[in-house]
MIKEFI-162034 format. One record per residue (C-alpha): residue in one letter; y, x, z. Coordinates in Angstrom, 3 decimals. Layout:
// residues N
a Y X Z $
...
END
This chain:
// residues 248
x 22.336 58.929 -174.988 $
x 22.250 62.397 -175.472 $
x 23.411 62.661 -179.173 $
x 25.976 60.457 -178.113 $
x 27.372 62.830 -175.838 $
x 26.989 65.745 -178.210 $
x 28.924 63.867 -180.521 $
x 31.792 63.011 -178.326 $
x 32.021 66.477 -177.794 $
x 32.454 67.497 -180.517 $
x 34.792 64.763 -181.615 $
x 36.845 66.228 -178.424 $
x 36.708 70.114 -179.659 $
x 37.566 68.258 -182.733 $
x 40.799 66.485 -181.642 $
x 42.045 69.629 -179.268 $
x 41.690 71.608 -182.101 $
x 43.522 69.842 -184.354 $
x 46.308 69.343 -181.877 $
x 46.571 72.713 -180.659 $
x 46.908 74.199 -183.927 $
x 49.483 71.758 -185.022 $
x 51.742 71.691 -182.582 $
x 52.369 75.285 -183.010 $
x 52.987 74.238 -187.024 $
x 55.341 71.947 -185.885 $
x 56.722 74.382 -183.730 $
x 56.481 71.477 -180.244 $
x 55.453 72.522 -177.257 $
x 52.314 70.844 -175.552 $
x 52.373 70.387 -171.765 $
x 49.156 71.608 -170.068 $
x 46.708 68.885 -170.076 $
x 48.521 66.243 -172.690 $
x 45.159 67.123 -175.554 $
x 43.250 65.386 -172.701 $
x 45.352 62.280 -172.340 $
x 45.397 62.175 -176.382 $
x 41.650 62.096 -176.603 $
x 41.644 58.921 -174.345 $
x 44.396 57.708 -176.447 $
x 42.030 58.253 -179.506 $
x 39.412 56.298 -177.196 $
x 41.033 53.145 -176.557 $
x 42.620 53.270 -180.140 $
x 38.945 52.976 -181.658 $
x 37.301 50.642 -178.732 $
x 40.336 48.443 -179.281 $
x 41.351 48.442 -182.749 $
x 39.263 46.666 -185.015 $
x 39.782 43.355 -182.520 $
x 43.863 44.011 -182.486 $
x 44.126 44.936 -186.090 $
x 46.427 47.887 -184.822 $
x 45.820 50.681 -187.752 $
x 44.129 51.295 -191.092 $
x 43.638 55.147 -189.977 $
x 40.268 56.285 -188.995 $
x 38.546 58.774 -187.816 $
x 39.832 61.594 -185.199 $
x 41.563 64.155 -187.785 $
x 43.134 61.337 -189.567 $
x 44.368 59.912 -186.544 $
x 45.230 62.990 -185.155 $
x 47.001 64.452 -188.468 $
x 48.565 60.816 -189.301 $
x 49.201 59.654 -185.830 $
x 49.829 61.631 -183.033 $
x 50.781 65.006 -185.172 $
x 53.679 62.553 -187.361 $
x 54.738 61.048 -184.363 $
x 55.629 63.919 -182.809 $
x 57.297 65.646 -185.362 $
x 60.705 63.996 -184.457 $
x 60.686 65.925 -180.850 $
x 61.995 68.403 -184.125 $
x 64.603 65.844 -185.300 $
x 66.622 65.140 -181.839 $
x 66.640 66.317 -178.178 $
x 64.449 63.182 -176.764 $
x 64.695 64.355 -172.934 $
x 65.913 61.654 -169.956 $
x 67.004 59.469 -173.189 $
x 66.238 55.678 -173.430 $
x 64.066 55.192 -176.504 $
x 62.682 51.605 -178.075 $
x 59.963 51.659 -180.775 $
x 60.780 48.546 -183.149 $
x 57.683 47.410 -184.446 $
x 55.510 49.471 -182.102 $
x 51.707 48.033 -183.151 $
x 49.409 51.108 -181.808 $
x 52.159 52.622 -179.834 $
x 53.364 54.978 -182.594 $
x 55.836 56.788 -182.675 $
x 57.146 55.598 -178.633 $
x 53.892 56.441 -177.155 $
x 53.374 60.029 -178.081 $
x 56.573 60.655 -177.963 $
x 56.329 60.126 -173.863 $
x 53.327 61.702 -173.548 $
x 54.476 64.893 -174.604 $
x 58.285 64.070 -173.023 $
x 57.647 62.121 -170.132 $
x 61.358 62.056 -168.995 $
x 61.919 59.354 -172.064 $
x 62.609 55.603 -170.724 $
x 60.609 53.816 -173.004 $
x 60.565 50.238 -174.484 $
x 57.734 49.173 -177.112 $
x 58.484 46.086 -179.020 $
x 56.165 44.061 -181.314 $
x 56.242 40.448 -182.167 $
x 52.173 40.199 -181.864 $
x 50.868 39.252 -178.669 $
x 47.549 41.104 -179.110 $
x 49.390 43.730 -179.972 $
x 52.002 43.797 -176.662 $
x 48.230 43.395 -174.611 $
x 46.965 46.293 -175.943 $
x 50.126 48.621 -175.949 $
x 50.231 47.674 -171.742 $
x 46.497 48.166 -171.357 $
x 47.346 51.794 -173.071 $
x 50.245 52.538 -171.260 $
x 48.048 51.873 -167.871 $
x 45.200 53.747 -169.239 $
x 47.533 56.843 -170.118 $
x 49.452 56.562 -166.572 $
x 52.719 56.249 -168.081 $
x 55.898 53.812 -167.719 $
x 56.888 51.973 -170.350 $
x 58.735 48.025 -171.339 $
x 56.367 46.124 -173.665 $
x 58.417 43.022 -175.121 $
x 56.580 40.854 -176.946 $
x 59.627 39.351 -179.820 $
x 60.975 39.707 -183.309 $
x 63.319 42.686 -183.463 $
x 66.150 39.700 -185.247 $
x 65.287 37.710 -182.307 $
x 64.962 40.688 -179.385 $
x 68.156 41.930 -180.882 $
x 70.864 39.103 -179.927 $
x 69.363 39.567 -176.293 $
x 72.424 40.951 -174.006 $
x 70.454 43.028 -171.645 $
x 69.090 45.072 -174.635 $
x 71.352 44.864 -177.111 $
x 73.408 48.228 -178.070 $
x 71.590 49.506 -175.037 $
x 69.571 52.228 -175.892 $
x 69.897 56.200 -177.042 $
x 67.537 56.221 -179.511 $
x 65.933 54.131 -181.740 $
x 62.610 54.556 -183.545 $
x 60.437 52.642 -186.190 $
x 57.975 53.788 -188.952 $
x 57.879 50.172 -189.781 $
x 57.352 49.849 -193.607 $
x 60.251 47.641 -194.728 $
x 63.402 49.070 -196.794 $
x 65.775 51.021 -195.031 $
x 68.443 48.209 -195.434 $
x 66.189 46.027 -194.025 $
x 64.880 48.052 -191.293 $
x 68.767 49.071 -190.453 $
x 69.517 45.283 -189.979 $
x 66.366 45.194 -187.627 $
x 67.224 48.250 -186.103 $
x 70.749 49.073 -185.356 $
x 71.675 46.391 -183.102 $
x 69.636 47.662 -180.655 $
x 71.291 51.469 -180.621 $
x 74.198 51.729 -178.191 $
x 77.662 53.850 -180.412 $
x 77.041 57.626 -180.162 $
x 73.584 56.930 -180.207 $
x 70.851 57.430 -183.282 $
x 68.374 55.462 -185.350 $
x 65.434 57.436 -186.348 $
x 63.498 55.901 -189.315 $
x 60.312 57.446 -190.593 $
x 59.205 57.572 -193.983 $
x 58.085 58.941 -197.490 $
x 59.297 61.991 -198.899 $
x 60.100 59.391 -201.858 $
x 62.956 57.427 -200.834 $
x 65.677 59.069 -202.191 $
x 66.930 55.818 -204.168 $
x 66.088 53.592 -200.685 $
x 68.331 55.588 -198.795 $
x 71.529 55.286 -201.591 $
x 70.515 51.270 -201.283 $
x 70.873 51.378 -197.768 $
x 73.923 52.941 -197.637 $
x 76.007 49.418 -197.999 $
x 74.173 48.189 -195.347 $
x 74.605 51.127 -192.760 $
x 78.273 50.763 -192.979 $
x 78.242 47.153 -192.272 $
x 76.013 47.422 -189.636 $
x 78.148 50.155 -187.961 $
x 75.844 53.094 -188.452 $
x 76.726 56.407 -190.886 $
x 73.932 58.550 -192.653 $
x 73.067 61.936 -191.594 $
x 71.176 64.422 -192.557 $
x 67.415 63.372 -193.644 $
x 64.694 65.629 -192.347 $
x 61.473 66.236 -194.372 $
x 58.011 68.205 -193.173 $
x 54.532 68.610 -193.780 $
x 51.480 67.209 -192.028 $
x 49.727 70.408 -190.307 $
x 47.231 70.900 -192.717 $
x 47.207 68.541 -195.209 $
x 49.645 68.493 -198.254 $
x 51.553 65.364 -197.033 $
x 55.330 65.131 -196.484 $
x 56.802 62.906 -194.409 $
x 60.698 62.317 -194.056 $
x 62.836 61.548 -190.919 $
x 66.158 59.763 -192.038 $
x 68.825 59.541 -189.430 $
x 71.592 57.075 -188.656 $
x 74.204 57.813 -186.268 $
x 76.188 54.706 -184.302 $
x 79.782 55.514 -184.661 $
x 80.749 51.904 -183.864 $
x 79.448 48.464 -182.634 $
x 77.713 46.029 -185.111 $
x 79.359 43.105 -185.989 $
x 77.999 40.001 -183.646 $
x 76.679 37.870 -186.517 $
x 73.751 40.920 -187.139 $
x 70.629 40.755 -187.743 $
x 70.144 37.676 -189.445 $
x 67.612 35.112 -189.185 $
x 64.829 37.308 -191.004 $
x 64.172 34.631 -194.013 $
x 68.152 35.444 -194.935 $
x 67.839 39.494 -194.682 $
x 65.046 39.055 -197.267 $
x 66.571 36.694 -199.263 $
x 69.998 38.419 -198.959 $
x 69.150 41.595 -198.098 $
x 72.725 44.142 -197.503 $
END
């Protein structure tokens, strides 16, 4: 019992370590007391993973670095206070979930088509003591829904499909004026001139992409952004079987 304290203290010293220093990389500001509610986050995530199959990331500076450090880069990207925010493909709760720890102000919907999933990301959000929508549906499904349709500010994914595919997914859900935020590899230079096609049909426009580094580690990630200048046309998304056999 007693080495089994030592090490989850260290783990801890570990994790607020890690966080402290890179946040101040990433140049975010950390409430007082948020390292404490990401500790319990790195809890749950490890007493709760291997039955949910949420994430291939182990260990608390991977998860740290990988997770909570990447998700919270985009608090760099776009001004995320009082704005209503829904996480396409949510799994573990990342990018939406850290994302409200550290800006609580954010109205927050997770979405994942997995039920596990959807139990674990409420069970979270209780254990964390923060508000937030799980819906349990495909995004091509979730999409067509009037009540969330073109409703919200911003929307997130780190979801691994193609950015034409993703924008399809991801779009219909972001009300005009507001922004899709779309998370991936400093390597997709030729997947964001693909998607272009698609971002216009969708009723979207590229901006600027946004690339950083991991806090200590020699990984680059890249932010791509989409802004909404007008409403997508009814018929999108597609029934997902026709976006990947016809992908725009």
């Amino acid at each position: 019992m007693a080495n089994r304290h030592i090490m989850t203290s260290v783990m801890s010293d570990i994790l607020i370590a890690i966080m402290s220093q890179g946040v101040k990389e990433l140049n975010i500001e950390l409430p007082p007391g948020k390292v404490a509610a990401f500790r319990a986050y790195y809890d749950f995530l490890g007493s709760s993973g291997e039955n949910v199959n949420l994430t291939a990331i182990s260990g608390v500076e991977d998860v740290a670095r990988l997770h909570f450090l990447d998700s919270l880069a985009l608090l760099k990207v776009e001004e995320f206070k009082s704005k209503s925010v829904i996480d396409i493909g949510s799994g573990a709760g990342f990018p939406g979930v850290p994302l409200k720890l550290v800006e609580p102000t954010i109205n927050l919907t997770l979405l994942d088509a997995t039920g596990k999933r959807i139990t674990f990301l409420k069970e979270l959000c209780a254990k964390l003591d923060i508000s937030a929508s799980c819906i349990k549906a495909r995004a091509e499904e979730a999409a067509h829904d009037i009540e969330i349709r073109e409703n919200y500010d911003i929307v997130v994914s780190r979801a691994v499909a193609r950015l034409n595919t993703l924008s399809e997914l991801c779009l219909p859900f972001v009300c005009v004026g507001g922004l899709f935020i779309a998370m991936k590899t400093i390597d997709s230079d030729s997947e964001i001139a693909e998607a272009e096609k698609a971002v216009e049909i969708l009723g979207g426009e590229l901006q600027e992409f946004f690339d950083y580094k991991l806090p200590d580690t020699d990984i680059i990630r890249r932010v791509v952004q989409i802004r909404k200048i007008k409403a997508t046309p009814k018929k999108y998304p597609r029934r997902f079987a026709r976006i990947q056999k016809s992908p725009l």
